[in-house]
C-alpha positions in Angstrom: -53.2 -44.7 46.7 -52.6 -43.1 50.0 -53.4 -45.6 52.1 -51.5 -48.5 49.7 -48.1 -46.6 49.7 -48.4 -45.9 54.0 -49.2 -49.9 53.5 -46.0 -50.9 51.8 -43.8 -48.6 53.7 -45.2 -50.2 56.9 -44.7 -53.7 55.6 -41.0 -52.6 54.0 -40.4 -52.0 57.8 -41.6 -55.7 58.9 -40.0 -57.0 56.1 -36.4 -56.3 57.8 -34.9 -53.4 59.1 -31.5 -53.7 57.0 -33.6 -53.8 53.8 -34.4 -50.1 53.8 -34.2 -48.9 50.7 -32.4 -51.8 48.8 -34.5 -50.9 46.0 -32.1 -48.2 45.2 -28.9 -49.4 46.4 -26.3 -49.1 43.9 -24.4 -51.9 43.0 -20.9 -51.7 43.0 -18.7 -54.4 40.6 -16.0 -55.8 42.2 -12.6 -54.9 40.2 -10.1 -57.4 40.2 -7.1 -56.2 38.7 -7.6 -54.0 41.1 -7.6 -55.9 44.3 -5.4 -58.6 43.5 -3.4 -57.7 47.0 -6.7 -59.2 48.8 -5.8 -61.6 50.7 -7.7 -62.2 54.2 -11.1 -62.0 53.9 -13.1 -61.1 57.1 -17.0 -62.2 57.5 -18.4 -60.0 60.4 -20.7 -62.4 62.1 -24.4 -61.8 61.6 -27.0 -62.3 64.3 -29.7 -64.9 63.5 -33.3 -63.8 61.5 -35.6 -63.4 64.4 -38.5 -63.7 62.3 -38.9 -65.7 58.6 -41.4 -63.4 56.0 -44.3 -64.9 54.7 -45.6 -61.8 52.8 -48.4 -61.3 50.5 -47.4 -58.3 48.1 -51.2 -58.1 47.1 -53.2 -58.4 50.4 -56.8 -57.6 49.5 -56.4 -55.7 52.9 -54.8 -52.8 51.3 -57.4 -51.9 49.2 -60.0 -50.8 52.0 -58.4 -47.8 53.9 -56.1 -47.5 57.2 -58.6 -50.5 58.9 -58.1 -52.5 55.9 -54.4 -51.9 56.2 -54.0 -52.9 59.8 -55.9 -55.8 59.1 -53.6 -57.2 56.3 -50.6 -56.1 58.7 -52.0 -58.4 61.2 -52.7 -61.3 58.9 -48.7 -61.0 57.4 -47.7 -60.7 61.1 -49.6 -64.0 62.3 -48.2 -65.8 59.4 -45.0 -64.8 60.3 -45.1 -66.1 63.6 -46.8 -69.4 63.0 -44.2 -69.9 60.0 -41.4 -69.3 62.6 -42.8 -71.8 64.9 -42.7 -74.4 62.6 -39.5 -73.9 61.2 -37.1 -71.9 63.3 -38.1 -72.9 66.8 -40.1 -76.5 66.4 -36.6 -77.7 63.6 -34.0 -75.5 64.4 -33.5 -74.1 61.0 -31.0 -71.1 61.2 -30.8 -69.9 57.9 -28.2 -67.1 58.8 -25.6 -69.1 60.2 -26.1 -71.8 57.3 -25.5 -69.2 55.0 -22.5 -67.9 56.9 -20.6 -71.3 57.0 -21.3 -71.5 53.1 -19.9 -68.5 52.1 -16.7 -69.3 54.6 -16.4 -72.4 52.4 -17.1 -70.7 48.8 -14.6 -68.0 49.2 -12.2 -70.4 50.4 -12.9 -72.1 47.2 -12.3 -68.7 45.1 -8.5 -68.6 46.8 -8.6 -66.2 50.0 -8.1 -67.2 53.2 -11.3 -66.3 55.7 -11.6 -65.6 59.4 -14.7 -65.0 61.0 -15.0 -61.5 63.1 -17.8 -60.7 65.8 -19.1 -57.7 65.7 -20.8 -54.9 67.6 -24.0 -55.8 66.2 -27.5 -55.1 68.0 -29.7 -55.4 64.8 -29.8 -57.7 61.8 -28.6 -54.8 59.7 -25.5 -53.7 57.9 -22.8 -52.3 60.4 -22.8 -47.8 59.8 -19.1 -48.2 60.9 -16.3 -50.2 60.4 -13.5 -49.1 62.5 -11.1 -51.0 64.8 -12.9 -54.4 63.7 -9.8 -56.8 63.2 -6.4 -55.8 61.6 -5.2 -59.8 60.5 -7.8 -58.9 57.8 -7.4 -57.1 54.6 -11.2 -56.4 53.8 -14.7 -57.2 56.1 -17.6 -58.4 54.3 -21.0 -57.6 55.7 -24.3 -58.7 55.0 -27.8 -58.5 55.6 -30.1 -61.7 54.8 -33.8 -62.0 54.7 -35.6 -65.7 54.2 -38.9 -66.7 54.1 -41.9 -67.2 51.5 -43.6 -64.6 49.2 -46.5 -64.5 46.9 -47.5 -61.1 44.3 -51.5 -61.8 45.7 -54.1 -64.1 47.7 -54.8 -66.4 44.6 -50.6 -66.7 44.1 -48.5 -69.0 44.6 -45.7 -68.5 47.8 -42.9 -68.9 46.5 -39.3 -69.1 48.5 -37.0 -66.3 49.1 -33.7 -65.6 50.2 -33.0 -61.3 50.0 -29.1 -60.8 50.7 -27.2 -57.3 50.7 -23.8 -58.1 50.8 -20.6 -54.8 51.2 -17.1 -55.9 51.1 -15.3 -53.0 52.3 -11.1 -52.6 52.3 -10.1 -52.3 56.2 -7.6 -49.4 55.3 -9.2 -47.0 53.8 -13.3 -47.7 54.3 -13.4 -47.8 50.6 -16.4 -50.2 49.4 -15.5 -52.5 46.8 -18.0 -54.5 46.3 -21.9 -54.1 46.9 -25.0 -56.0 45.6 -28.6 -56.9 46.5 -29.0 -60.6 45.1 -32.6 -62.3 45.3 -32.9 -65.8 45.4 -37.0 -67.2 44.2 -39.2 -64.5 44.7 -37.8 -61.3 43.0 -38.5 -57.7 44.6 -38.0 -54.1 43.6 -34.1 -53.2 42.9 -33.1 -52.4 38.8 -29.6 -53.6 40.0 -30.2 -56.6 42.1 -29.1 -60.2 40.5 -31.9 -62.6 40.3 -31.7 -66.4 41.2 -34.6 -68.3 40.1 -36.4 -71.4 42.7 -37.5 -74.4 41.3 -41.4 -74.7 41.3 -41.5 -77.9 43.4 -40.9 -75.5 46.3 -44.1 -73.4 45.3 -47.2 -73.6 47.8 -50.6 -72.7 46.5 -51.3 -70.9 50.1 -50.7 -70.3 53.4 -52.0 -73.7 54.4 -50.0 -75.2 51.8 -47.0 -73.8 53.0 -47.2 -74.5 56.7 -48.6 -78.3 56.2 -44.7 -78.9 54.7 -42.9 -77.4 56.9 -40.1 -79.4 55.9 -40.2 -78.9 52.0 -40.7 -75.2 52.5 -37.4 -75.1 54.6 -35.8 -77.1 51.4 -36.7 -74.8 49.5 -35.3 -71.6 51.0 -32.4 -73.9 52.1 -31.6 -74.7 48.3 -30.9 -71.2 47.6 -27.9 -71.0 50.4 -25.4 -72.1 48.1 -27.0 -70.4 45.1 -26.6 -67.1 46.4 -23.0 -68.0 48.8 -22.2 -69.0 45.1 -22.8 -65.9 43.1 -21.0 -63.7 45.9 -17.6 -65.9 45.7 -17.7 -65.6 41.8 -18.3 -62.2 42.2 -15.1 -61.9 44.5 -13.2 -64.5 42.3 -9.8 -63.1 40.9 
């Protein structure tokens, strides 16, 4: 039991820095009545995924002790880079800045007007401060996004994902408004996150599967962009 939890915690850490604890994060409703002086809407700009997941949940790996754990470690971490070949570097697909233009155009849609901020980032992670960002703005919304493929075990199918933390946070007074983990396909730990569902064309029966349709497999995380860019905006809508 030992050896599984060190396991998970080291994978948690591969999985994405700015996913640290999600399982816990509260989630915090926006009020509307509340809020209806929102105007301007600032998106601090997120730096691309370096890497996209392909995790196994169930390695057989963590079942035999620290070797057993390195060895699954190294197995998730090849995956991950031969998956990123394929579909970041070989087709250009930039998941983080597809989602970003989406959810420019969804809030739009839900009435506010957006700008676009760059931020001091150095990590793919939620900023720790938000002071002297941009005062045109009347609230910044940060986010964290995570994409890739999972599957619960080696006889499983992987299955597409899209993990997104999302903060809108009132320039003013720091106060955070709104906060909430959505998952898109494969659903992790969090009581509180909202839960998008996949379609099962988009399932691969293994690793193989997966990275001999490279182009399918970057459907399938692409269809939950607007899913998920969705949910947030009706979450904001007033």
């Amino acid at each position: 039991m030992k050896t599984r939890r060190l396991f998970m915690c080291v994978a948690a850490v591969l999985l994405a820095v700015s996913f640290s604890g999600c399982a816990g994060i509260q989630r915090q409703a926006f009020n509307k009545d509340a809020n209806r002086d929102i105007k301007k809407i600032g998106i601090i700009e997120q730096i691309e995924q370096e890497k996209y997941l392909v995790e196994n949940m169930g390695h057989p790996g963590m079942a035999f002790g620290l070797i057993g754990g390195a060895i699954a470690l190294a197995d998730i971490t090849a995956k991950r880079n031969e998956f990123t070949k394929l579909v970041k570097d070989a087709r250009g697909f930039r998941v983080v800045e597809e989602f970003q233009k989406m959810l420019l155009t969804e809030l739009e849609g839900a009435g506010y007007s957006m700008k676009l901020i760059k931020g001091p980032r150095a990590k793919h992670e939620l900023l720790e401060k938000y002071e002297g960002l941009d005062d045109e703005v009347d609230v910044y919304l940060d986010f964290t996004l995570a994409a890739g493929y999972f599957c619960a075990s080696s006889g499983s199918d992987y299955i597409p994902s899209i993990n997104t933390l999302v903060r809108l946070v009132k320039r003013d007074t720091k106060e955070i408004l709104y906060q909430e983990l959505i998952y898109y396909g494969y659903k992790l730990q969090g009581k509180e996150a909202a839960c998008i569902p996949s379609e099962q064309q988009y399932y691969f029966k293994d690793f193989e599967a997966l990275k001999g349709k490279p182009d399918l497999a970057i459907e399938g995380v692409r269809k939950g962009v607007p899913l998920v860019s969705s949910h947030i905006a009706q979450s904001l809508r007033r």
